[in-house]
Structure formats: structure tokens, C-alpha cells
SEGUTOR-790944 format. One record per residue (C-alpha): chain; x, y, z. Coordinates in pm, whole numbers, plus 50000, padded with zeros to 5 digits. Each point is the difference from the previous one (the first is absolute). Last residue first. Layout:
<badrens>
  chain      X      Y      Z
      A      X      Y      Z
...
</badrens>
This chain:
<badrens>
  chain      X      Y      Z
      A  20749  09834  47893
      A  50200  49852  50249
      A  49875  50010  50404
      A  49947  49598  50015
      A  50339  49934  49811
      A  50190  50158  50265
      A  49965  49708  50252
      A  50056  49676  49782
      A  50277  50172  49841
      A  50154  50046  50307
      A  49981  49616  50095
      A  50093  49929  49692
      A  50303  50219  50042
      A  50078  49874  50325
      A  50023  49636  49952
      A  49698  49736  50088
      A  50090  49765  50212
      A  49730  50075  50267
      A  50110  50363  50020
      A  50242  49918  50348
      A  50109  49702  49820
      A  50157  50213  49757
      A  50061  49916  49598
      A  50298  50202  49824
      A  49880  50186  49734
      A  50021  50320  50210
      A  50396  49874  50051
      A  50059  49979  49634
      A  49832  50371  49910
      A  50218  50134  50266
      A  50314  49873  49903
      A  49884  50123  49679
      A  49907  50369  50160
      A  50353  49989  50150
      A  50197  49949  49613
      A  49773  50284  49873
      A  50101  50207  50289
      A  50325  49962  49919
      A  50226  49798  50228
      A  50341  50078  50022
      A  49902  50257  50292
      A  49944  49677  50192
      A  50410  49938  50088
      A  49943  49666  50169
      A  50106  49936  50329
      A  49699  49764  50101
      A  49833  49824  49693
      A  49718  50174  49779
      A  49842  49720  49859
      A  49964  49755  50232
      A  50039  50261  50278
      A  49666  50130  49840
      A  49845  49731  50189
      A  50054  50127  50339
      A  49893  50325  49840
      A  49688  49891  49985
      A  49960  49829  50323
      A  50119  50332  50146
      A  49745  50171  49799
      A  49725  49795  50086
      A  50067  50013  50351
      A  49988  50362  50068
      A  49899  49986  50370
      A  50237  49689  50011
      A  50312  50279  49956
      A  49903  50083  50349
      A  50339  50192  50164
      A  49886  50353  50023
      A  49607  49973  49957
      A  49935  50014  49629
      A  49864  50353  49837
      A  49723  50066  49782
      A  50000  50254  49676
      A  49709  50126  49847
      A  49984  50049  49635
      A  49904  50283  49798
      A  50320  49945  49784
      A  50111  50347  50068
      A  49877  50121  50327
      A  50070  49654  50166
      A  50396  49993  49817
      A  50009  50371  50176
      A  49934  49840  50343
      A  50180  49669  49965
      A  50327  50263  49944
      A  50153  49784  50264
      A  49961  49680  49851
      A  50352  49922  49896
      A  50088  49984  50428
      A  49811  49659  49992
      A  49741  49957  50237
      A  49862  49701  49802
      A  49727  50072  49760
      A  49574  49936  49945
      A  49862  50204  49743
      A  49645  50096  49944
      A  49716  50076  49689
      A  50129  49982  49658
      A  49933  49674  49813
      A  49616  50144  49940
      A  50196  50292  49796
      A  50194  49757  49731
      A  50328  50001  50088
      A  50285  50206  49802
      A  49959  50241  50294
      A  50102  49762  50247
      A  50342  49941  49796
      A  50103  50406  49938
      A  49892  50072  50342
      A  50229  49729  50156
      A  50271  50148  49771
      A  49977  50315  50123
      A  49965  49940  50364
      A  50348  49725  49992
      A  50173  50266  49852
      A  49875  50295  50265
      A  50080  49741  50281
      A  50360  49886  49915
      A  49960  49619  49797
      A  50253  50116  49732
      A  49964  50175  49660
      A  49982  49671  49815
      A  49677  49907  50256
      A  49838  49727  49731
      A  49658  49931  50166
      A  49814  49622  50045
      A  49673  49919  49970
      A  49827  49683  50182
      A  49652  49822  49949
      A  49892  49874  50322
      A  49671  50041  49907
      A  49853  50092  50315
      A  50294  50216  50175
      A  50138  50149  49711
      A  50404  49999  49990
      A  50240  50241  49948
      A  50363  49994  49997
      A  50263  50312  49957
      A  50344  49901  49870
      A  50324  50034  50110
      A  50384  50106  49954
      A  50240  50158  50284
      A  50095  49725  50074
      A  49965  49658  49819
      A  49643  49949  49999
      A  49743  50126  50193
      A  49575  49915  49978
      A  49878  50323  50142
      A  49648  49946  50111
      A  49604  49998  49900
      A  49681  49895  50094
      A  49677  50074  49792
      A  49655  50089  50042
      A  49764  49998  49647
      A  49801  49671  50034
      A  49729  50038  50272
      A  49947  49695  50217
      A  50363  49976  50134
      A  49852  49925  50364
      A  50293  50254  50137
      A  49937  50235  49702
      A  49587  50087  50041
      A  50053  50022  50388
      A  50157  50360  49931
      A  50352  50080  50117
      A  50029  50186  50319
      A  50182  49731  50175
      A  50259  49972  49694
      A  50167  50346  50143
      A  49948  50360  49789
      A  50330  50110  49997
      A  50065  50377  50069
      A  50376  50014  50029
      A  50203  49645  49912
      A  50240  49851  50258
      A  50212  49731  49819
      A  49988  49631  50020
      A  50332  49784  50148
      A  49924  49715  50044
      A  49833  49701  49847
      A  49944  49667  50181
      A  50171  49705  49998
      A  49807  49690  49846
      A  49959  49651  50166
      A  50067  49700  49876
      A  49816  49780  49776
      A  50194  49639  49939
      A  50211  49965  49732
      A  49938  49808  49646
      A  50349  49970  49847
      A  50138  50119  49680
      A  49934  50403  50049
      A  49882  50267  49781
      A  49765  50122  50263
      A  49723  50110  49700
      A  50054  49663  49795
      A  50175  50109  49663
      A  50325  49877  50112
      A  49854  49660  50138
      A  49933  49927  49644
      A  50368  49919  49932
      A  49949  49672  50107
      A  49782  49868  49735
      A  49671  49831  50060
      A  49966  49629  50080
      A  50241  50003  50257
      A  49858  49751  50266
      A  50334  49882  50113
      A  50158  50361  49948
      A  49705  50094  50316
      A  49959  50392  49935
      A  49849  50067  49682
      A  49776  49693  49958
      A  49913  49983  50400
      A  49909  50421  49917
      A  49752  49896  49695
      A  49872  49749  50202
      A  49911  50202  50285
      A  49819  50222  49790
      A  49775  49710  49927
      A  49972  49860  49639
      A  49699  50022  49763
      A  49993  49930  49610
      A  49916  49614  50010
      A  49668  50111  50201
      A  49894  50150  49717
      A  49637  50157  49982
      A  50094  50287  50205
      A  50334  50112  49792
      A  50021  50355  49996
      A  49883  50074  50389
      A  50167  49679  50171
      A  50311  50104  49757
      A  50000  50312  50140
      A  49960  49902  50359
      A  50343  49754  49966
      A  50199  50280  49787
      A  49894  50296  50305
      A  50101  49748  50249
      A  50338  49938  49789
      A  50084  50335  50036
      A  49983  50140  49575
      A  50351  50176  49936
      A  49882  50014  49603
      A  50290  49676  49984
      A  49829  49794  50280
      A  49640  50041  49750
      A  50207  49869  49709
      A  50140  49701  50220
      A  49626  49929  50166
      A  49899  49981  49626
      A  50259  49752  49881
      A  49941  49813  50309
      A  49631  49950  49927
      A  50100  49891  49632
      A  50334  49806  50114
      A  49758  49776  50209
      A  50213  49719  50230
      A  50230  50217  50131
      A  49752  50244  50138
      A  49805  49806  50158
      A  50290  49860  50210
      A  50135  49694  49932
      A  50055  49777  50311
      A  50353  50004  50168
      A  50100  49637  50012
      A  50278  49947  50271
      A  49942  49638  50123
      A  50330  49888  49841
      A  50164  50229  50319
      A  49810  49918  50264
      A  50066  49599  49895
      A  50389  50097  49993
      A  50015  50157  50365
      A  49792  49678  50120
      A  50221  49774  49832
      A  50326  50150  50146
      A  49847  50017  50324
      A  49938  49597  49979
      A  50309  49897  49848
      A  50044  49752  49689
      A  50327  49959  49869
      A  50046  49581  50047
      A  49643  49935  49939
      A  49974  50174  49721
      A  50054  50347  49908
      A  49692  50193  50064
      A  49775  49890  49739
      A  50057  49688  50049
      A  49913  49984  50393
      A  49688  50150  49934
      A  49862  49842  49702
      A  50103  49679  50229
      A  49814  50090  50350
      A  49680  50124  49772
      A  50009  49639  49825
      A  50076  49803  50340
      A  49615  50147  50082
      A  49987  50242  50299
      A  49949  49892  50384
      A  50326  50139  50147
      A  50110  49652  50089
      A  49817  49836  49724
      A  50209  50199  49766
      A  50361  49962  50143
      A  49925  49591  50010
      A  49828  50016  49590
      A  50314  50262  49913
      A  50265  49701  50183
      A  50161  50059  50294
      A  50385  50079  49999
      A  50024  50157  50342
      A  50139  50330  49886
      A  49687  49932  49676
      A  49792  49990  50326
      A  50116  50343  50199
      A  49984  50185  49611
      A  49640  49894  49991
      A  49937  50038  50360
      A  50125  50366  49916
      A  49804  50061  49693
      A  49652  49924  50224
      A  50137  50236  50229
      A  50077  50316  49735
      A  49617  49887  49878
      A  49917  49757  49708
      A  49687  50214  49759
      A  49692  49867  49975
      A  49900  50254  50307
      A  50089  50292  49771
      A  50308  50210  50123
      A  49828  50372  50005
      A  50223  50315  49891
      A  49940  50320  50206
      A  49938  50263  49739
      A  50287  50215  49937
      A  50015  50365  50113
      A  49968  50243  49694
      A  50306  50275  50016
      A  50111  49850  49626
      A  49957  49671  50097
      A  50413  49955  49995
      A  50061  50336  50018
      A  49898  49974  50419
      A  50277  49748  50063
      A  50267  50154  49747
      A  49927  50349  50208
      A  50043  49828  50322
      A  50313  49808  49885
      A  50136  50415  49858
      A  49915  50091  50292
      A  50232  49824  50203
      A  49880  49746  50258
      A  49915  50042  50396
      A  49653  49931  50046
      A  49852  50370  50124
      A  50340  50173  49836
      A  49872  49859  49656
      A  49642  50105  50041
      A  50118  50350  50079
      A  50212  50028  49687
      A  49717  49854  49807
      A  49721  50262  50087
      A  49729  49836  50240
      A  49647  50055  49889
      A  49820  49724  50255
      A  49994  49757  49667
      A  50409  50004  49982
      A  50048  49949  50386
      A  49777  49733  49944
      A  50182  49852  49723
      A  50368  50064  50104
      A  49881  49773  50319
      A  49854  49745  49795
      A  50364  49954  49809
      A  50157  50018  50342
      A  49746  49695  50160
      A  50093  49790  49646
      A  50386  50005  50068
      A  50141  50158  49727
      A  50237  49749  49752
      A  49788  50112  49714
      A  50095  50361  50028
</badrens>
């Protein structure tokens, strides 16, 4: 990888940044993967800074009339006046590159890059109390936006306890700058070792036709600007087939439940144990809910009679018309990883993994987490 020629390595770099995957970037210039991979690793996904030469600093040309006058066997006060820099510079130079009888210009100039490589300390290096706590925070599956905003929140009066989200990722990601332990990047929500670039997300496919839906247009105003706690937007989180579990989310707390389905996700299963959940919510939390067009939602009509609770339906294909849930259970993936059998999990074992993620702080709350949030908004109508 060092022996790249510079235009190549910028090449893998843009093609990088535009959200190229790494076999295409390696057809595009011609290398094997595994180069393009090693290039990208090396900043863990972050492109490099340009580096600066400082104008104190001799220049590839000033290094060649040095190596052109030592040929000529001119003296360090001759070779100095010539480029106009003191005979000192010319000899610290010359030494420290083998002499007058090794010395090469390119040689020097590769060797000067190289001693110039001091990464700075990041924040996090330098304070084991700050990174002690963004460590802890890493381990509860904490983003590091939601670590950076908490600590803003917690820690107002000191400055010394603040780091950016960025940061936190150039710490994980960048093994020059790795102040916090590798094996953190598991508990991020992609899971990976290298920041990538956003790219685009498929669509789903594939919903079901359900009888006698009553469609998202005809849902009241009151839900859409989520200024009435009480509507909720649910889906079928799946596992490894045939197993799942039922998600629900309120729209303006953002507090999440989640629904064991051990006798399968058909529609009278999924009905009963929707009922079962709602019902355990206090009667204010019981107004709408939002779901895909999922086939497990065909007895929508009998759940409505049951629970009291009217049921809306997506448009086929707009999973952003129930965005808190899909955020939701987005994050859930951290928990709950594709292909796993989810009828091991007891409902006790969900309603922790629920209880971690509602103490979870969102941006979208102003960094507070869901179950303040909730508290904040039941405690008006309690006794």
C-alpha cells in the first residue's frame, strides 16, 4: 500500500466518500480488494487530512541542489548560500540522512514525511475520567451523539467533561487515535470498524391485502403533529423464521414496548397479544395505532373492538409513514440481531431490552430519553 502512486490512493478516496462498495472501488483503479480494504482500514473509513509542509521546512527542490552540490563537492556554507538557508540547516540535513556520501534528495524527503508523523492526543486519551465514562456509556449501546448531548446535559459547568460525537467515532475507528478499546465498535448500532458513507436504503415489498382497513389519510390531525400522547406505531420485528416479536412505539414520547409472539406472528396471535400489552397501559396511552400492511393484522377489526383502539394503515411501500417505529426497531437490531431464534426471549428478558433502550437519550426529545420524557407527560393526569 505504501508503494501507491498518490493520484490512485485519492482515487480510492473519492470513490470511497461518493458511497462506493470496495469491490467496485477496486475494479474503478485496478487493485485487489483486499489493497483497497488495507487502504480504507488504515483511518478506519475516515479520509486523511491533507498534510501541510511548513514554509521553514527545505522543499523536495531545495533537497535536490543539496544532493546536486555535495555531487560537486561544495562545502554546507557554498550549498547553503545557493539555496539561501544557513550552512547549519544544510548540515542537520545532510547528517541526518547519511552523510555526504549517502545522502539523496527523494530519500530525504520520504524520511522527513515520515519523522513528521505526530498524531495529536485525542481528548479522550489524555482524561481517563471522561473516557472512563464515554467507555461505560459505549458498553449500555449509547450512539456516540446520544453520549456527546448527554454529557452537555449532565455536565454543564465542566467543560473538561464534553467531547464531540465525532470524537468518540475518530477514537473507535482511527487505531492511531485509539484511545478507547476496539471492541467497542461491537456495541455501536452498525457493528462495523470503518465509518462508511450513507447509502441508500431498498425498499420493502411484499405487504399483504387486508379487508376493511381504515387508510393513514383518515387519521386525525391530533397524531401526525404528535401533540396528544396515547397513538402508537407498531410492526413485526422477525427473527430467524418462523419466530418474531410485535413492536410498538408512541409517537411523542418515543418510549417503545415490545410483545413476546411464542404462539407465532399469524393474525389471531399477533391480536391477542397486542390486546394483552395495550391493555396493560394506562387509559390516556390508548387512543390510535399506526402499522405496516402486514398480513398479521388482518383481524385489525376484532383487535379495535377489543382494546378500543383504532387501527391506521401505511400506504403499501411507506415504512417512513411510521418512522418512529422503524427507527426503533433499527435499534433493536443491537439487541435483537438478524437470524435470531426470538421465541428464546421471555417477555421479561424483551421488557429489559426495552427498559435499556427507553433510557437511551434521543435527539429527536432534546436528549432527554423516553421514559423521562413519558414520565414527564403522565405525571400531570396522576392523582
Amino acid at each position: 500500500m505504501g508503494r501507491w502512486p498518490e493520484w490512485r490512493r485519492e482515487r480510492v478516496w473519492e470513490l470511497w466518500v461518493e458511497g462506493y462498495s470496495l469491490h467496485a472501488i477496486a475494479r474503478e483503479v485496478g487493485m485487489s480488494r483486499d489493497n483497497v480494504t488495507a487502504c480504507v482500514a488504515a483511518s478506519g473509513g475516515v479520509r486523511p487530512a491533507p498534510r501541510n509542509r511548513a514554509e521553514r521546512c527545505l522543499s523536495l527542490g531545495e533537497r535536490e541542489e543539496i544532493s546536486r552540490g555535495l555531487a560537486r563537492g561544495e562545502s554546507f556554507r557554498a550549498i547553503g548560500r545557493a539555496i539561501g538557508r544557513p550552512h547549519t540547516t544544510v548540515a542537520r540535513e545532510v547528517n541526518r540522512n547519511g552523510g555526504r556520501r549517502r545522502y539523496r534528495a527523494q530519500r530525504a524527503e520520504n524520511a522527513t514525511w515520515k519523522r513528521a508523523r505526530r498524531p495529536k492526543l485525542s481528548k479522550l486519551a489524555l482524561d481517563s475520567r471522561l473516557r472512563g465514562v464515554v467507555e461505560e456509556k459505549l458498553e449500555r449501546k449509547w450512539s456516540p451523539q446520544q453520549i456527546s448531548r448527554w454529557l452537555r446535559r449532565t455536565y454543564e459547568d465542566d467543560p473538561a467533561m464534553r467531547v464531540s460525537h465525532e470524537t468518540i467515532y475518530l477514537s473507535l475507528f482511527v487505531q492511531s487515535r485509539g484511545a478507547l478499546r476496539r471492541e467497542l465498535c461491537k456495541q455501536l448500532r452498525s457493528g462495523r470498524h470503518l465509518r462508511r458513507p450513507p447509502k441508500q436504503r431498498s425498499k420493502h415489498q411484499g405487504q399483504g391485502q387486508i379487508p376493511n382497513r381504515v387508510m393513514i389519510s383518515e387519521r386525525p390531525a391530533e397524531v401526525a403533529d404528535r401533540a396528544v400522547p396515547g397513538h402508537w406505531e407498531g410492526d413485526l420485528l422477525l427473527g430467524k423464521l418462523p419466530t418474531g416479536i410485535a413492536t410498538l412505539v408512541e409517537r411523542q414520547t418515543r418510549y417503545c414496548q415490545l410483545v413476546a409472539l411464542p404462539d407465532g406472528h399469524g393474525a389471531e396471535a399477533v391480536r391477542d397479544a397486542l390486546t394483552s400489552s395495550i391493555g396493560s397501559l394506562p387509559e390516556q396511552l390508548r387512543r390510535s395505532l399506526t402499522w405496516d400492511q402486514g398480513k398479521e393484522m388482518r383481524e385489525h377489526a376484532q383487535f379495535t373492538i377489543d382494546s378500543g383502539i383504532q387501527i391506521y394503515f401505511c400506504d403499501p411501500r411507506s415504512p417512513w409513514q411510521r418512522g418512529s417505529n422503524e427507527n426503533t426497531n433499527g435499534l433493536l437490531r443491537q439487541y435483537l440481531p438478524k437470524r435470531t431464534d426470538l421465541n428464546r426471549f421471555s417477555q421479561e428478558e424483551l421488557d429489559a431490552v426495552a427498559a435499556e433502550l427507553n433510557g437511551r437519550p434521543r435527539q429527536t426529545l432534546g436528549w432527554m430519553t423516553p421514559a423521562e420524557r413519558l414520565a414527564e407527560v403522565i405525571a400531570p393526569t396522576r392523582p
